[in-house]
N, C-alpha and C positions, 0 to 999 in steps of 0.2 A: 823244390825244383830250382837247382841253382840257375840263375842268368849268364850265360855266358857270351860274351861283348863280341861279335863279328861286326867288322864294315869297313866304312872311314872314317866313322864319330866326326860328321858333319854340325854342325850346330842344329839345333832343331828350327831356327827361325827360317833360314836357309834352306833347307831342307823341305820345307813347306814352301816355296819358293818353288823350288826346283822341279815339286812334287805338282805344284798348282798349274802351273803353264804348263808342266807335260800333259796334263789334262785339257786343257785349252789348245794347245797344238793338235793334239789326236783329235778334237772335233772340229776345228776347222779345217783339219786334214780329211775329214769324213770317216770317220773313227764311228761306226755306231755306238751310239748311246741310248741305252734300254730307257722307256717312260712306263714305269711297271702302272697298274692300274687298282688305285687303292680305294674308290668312291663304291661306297654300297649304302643304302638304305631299306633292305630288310635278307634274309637269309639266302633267298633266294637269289638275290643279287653277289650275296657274299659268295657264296661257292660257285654261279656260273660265270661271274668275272673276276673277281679278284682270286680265289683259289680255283682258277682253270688252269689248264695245263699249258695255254700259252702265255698268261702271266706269271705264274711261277718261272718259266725259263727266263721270263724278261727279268725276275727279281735275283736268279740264280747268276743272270751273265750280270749283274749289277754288283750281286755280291761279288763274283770276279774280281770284277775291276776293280772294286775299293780295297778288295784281301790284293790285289797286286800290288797298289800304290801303297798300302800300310805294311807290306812286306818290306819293298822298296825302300820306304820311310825308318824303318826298324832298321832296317840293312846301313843307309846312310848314316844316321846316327849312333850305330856300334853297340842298338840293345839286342835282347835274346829274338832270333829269329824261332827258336822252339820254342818258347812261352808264348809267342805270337798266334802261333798256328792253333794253340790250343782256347786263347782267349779271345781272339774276332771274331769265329763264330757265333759264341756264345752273345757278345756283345750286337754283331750283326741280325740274327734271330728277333733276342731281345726286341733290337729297335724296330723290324718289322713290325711287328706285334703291335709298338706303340702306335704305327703310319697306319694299320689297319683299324684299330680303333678312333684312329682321328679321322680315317675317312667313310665313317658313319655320318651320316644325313647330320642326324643332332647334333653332335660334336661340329661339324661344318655351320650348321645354325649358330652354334654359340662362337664361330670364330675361335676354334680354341687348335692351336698350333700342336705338330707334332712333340715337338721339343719338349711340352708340357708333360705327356704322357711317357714321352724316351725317360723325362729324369724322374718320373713317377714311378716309374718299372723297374728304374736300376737303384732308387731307393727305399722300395718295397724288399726287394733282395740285398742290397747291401746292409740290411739294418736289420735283417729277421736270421739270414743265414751268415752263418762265419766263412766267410772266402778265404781262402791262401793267403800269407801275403806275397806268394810270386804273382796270383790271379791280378792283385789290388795292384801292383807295382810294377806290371805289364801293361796296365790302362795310360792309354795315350792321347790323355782329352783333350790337352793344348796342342798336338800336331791336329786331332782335328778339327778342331775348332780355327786355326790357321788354315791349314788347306779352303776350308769352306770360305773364309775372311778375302784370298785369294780370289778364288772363284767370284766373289761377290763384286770383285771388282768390273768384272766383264758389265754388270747391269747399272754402274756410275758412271754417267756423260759426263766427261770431264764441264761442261756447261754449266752444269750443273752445279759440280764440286767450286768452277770460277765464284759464282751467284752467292753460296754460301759458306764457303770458307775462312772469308775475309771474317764473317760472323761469328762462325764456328772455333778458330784460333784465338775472338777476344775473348771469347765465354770459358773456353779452356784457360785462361791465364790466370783471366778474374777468378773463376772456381776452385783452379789447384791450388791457390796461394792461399784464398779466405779459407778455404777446406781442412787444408794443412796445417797453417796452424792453428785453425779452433782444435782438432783434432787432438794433436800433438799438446795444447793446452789442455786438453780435459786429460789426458794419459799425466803430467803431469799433477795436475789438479788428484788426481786417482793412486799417485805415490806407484806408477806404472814403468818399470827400468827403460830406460832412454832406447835401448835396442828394440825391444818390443814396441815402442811407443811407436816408434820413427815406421817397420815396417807397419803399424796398423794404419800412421795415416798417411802412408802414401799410398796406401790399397782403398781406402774410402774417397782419397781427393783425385787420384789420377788416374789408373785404370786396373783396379783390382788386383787378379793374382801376379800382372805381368811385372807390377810396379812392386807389389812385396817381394818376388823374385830378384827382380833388379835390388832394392834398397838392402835385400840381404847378401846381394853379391856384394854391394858396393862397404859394406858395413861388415862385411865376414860375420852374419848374424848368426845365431844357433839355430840349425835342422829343425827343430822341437817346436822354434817357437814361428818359422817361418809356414809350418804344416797346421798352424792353429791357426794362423792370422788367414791360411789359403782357405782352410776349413770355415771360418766366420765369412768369408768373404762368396762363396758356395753356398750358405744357407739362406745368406741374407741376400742372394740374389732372387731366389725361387720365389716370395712372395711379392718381391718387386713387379721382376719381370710378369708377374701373374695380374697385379689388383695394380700396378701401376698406368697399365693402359685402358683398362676400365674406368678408374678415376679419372682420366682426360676425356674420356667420351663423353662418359655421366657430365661433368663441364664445361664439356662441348669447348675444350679445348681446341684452337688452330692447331693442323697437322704439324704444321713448319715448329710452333712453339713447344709441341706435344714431341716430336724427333728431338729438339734442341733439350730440353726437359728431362728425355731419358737415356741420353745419349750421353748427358754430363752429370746422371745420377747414379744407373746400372753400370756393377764396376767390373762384372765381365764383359767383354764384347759379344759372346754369345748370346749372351741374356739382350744385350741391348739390338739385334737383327730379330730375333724372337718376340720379343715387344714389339718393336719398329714396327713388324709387319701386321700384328695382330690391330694393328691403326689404320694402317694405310702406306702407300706408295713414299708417299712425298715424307710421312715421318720416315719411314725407314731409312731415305736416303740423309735427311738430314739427320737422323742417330746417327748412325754411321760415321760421316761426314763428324759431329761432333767429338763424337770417340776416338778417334782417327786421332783428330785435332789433339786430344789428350796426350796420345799414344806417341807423338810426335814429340812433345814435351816429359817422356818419360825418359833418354838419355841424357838431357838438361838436369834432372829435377837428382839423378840418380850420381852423376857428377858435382852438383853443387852438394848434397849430402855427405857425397865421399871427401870434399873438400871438410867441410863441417866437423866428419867423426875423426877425420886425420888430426884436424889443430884441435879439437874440442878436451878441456880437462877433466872432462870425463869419459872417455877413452883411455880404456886401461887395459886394453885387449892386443895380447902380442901379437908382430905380423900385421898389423895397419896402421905404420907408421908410414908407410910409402908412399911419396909424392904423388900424388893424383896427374895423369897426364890429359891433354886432350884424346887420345886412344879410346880412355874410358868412354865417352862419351858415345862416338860409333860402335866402340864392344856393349853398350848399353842400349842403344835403340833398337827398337824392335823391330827387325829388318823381312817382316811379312806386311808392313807396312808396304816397303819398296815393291815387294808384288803387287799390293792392291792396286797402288796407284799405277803401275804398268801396266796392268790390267783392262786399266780403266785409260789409259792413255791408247792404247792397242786399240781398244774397239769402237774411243772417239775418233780416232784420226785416221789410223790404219787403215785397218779390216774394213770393205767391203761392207755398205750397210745391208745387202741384201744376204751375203752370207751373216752378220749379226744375226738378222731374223732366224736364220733356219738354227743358228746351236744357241738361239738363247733361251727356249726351254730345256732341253736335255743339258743344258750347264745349272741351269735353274733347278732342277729334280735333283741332281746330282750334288749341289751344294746344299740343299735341305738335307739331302742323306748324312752329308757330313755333320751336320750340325744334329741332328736327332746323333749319331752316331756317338756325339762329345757328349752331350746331355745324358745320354743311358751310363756311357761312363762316368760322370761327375757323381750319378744315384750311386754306384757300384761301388765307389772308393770314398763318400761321403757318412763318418759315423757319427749321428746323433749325439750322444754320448758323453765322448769329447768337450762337448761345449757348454755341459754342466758343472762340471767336478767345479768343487768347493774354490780353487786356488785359480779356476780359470773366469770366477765370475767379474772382478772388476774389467778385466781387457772385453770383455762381453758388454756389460758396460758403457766403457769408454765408446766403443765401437758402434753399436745400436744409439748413444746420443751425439754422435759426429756425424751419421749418416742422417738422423733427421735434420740434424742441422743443414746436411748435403742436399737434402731434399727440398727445405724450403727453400734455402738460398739461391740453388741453381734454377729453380721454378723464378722465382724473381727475377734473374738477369736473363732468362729464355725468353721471359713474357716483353720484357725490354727492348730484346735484343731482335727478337725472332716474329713479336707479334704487330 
């Protein structure tokens, strides 16, 4: 099924952006927003409340609204609005499925997150059955894992972000730089081509797929190898985000150092809200807050690069020979940042703390749906596979002992910095 590009091929960071506040305006406008009801603890519970007939309408006007905004979303950005229509339900479904299993008693007991089950269910499927690739290439994980990122801003007090940011931005410095280049040292050390190398350790030190993104913009790297480095960077979140916040409990790690910990270690941001919460309050906002932090420093990190491959004598790649401007720099940062913290400026200073109250669940609901919605698609378009073959074992490698290295190290200056 060919894709064919209707819109105004918006940027997608922008876009998310655009998409996130319209969401926040319609509830503060008094926009209903559905709170479908997913808690059961035995069968009977499951079909007289979650599969009744007034929940289902609430989970049906919910699908609504997110198939409006991801149409929207598709529309702004210039992808297939008919591949769309064929692939959010399937994805939407899916991710129910997962919020209904996670709102089992037990599951609730063990504190185990939506998210967990969304990328369980789209990895069950994406690894047993062969999907299109228009299915695989219509999933739109990064608009929603932004859109949600957005949203999340509405629940940071700016107070808050004051308190620990000052913290959050040394931890980010210190991390990127020692990260980067041990990293980039071991790719090295591993006889690993300079292009590959550079995107794998800017995706371990700064902030995963957005930073291999960025470094292969900045670098004109090959497709091939930026979809492996997104792929390593996908796999090796799942077991983070899983035993990473167990490990701080079991530790009896502080929240504050336990947020600062995985917020400068998980190199998605999805991954790092989905942990967050599986802690606590106060870790969440301090992940966040730290990743943030990172994410701020990836238009910096992506222009000092481009300077690097430009004069570097080894750079033999035509077509980047061209002077690096300061342009790059804002055409490189990740500008759902700008939402978050507007978000998050709105509803410290603005907004009515009494209207706060009334739409900060239904923004809260609505922003888990999005993040379950990215995680079912990461299972969907993530193949195992890939990260065996014979030729791709050193960058696997290199990648798994940069991240440990990631892990202790930034556990080190959290406990410093944070505890």
């Amino acid at each position: 099924m060919a894709a064919q590009k209707k819109g105004l091929a918006i940027t997608e960071d922008w876009t998310v952006v655009i998409l996130g506040f319209a969401l926040i305006l319609l509830a503060i406008a008094g926009l209903y927003f559905p709170l479908p009801a997913f808690k059961w603890s035995n069968t009977d519970q499951l079909f007289s409340k979650v599969f009744s007939g007034h929940n289902l309408a609430e989970i049906s006007l919910q699908f609504l609204i997110t198939f409006v905004i991801a149409i929207a979303g598709t529309w702004l950005t210039g992808r297939s609005i008919r591949n769309l229509v064929y692939v959010f339900p399937v994805v939407f479904v899916l991710t129910v499925i997962a919020l209904v299993i996670t709102g089992n008693k037990t599951m609730n007991d063990l504190n185990l997150e939506s998210v967990i089950f969304s990328l369980a269910i789209g990895l069950l499927i994406g690894n047993t059955i062969k999907l299109p690739d228009w299915f695989r290439q219509t999933l739109t994980t990064e608009m929603f894992v932004k859109i949600g990122l957005v949203l999340l801003g509405t629940a940071i007090i700016f107070s808050d972000v004051l308190k620990a940011g000052s913290k959050g931005l040394l931890q980010a410095v210190i991390v990127v730089l020692a990260v980067w280049y041990f990293a980039f040292w071991i790719c090295k050390k591993l006889k690993i081509d300079a292009e590959l190398g550079m995107m794998l350790s800017s995706a371990v030190s700064i902030c995963g797929v957005s930073a291999a993104i960025a470094t292969s913009g900045a670098i004109k790297g090959d497709p091939k190898k930026l979809s492996y480095v997104v792929s390593l960077v996908l796999i090796t979140a799942i077991p983070m985000m899983i035993f990473m916040p167990y490990i701080a409990l079991y530790f009896e790690f502080p929240e504050a150092v336990t947020g600062a910990w995985l917020g400068g270690t998980i190199d998605t941001t999805g991954a790092v809200v989905a942990s967050g919460t599986l802690v606590g309050e106060e870790a969440l906002k301090i992940s966040t807050i730290v990743k943030f932090s990172q994410n701020v420093l990836l238009g910096l990190a992506a222009f000092a690069i481009s300077v690097y491959w430009t004069y570097s004598k080894k750079n033999n790649i035509p077509g980047v020979d061209q002077k690096p401007t300061l342009g790059l720099i804002w055409e490189r940062f990740p500008k759902f940042v700008v939402g978050f913290v507007a978000a998050s400026l709105l509803f410290s200073f603005i907004i009515d703390p009494s209207v706060v109250a009334t739409v900060k669940a239904p923004l809260k609901n609505i922003q888990t749906l999005w993040f379950s919605l990215a995680f079912t698609s990461i299972g969907l378009e993530t193949n195992f596979r890939d990260l065996f073959q014979t030729n791709n074992r050193k960058p696997l490698y290199a990648f798994l002992i940069a991240q440990f290295f990631n892990i202790i190290f930034t556990l080190i200056i959290a406990m410093i910095l944070f505890g």
